[in-house]
Steps between C-alpha positions, in 0.01 A plus 500: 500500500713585220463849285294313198265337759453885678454643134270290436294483845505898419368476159231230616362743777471809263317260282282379759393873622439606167321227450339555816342879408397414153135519591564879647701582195217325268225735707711839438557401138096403442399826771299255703320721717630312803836543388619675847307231696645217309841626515457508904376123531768374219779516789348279710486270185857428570366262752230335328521361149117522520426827554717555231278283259223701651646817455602429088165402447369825642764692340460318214065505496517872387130561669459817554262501801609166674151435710704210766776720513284845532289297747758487794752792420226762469318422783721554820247258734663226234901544560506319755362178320743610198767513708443189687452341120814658427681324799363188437628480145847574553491277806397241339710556171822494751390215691500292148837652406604432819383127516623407136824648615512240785515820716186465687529553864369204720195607745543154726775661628 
């Protein structure tokens, strides 16, 4: 790789990430009560281009007393089931990047 082809893989990854926590930044700006919580998920939204959808909307929704959200992260016999939701999101998000990337591991073997 030449130095214009570094500068500009540089440049395109500082983009990316700052694209990447524009839904925590939008939830500090707006005060979203959640803004802490949000903040915490938005780094696993490097793996998952949905979660990241998810997360701008939610960011983005300005409700003040989110009644899904509230629902699992204020009652601890619910993590679990967030958490597994959680999983299953960014797996999946990664396993389309993945396959559309031709990257895709093979399971026959």
């Amino acid at each position: 790789m030449n130095d214009k082809q570094m500068l500009a893989l540089a440049i395109g990854t500082l983009v990316a990430l700052g694209l990447n926590f524009l839904p925590t930044a939008i939830a500090f700006a707006r005060r979203h009560p959640e803004r802490a919580l949000l903040a915490r998920i938005n780094i696993l939204s490097i793996l998952s281009f949905l979660l990241w959808l998810a997360l701008m909307a939610w960011a983005v929704g300005g409700a003040r007393n989110d009644a899904v959200i509230n629902r699992f992260v204020n009652n601890r016999a619910q993590r679990p089931l967030l958490i597994g939701l959680l999983v299953l999101l960014v797996g999946g998000g990664l396993a389309v990047t993945l396959a559309s990337l031709g990257q895709m591991p093979s399971l026959a073997g």
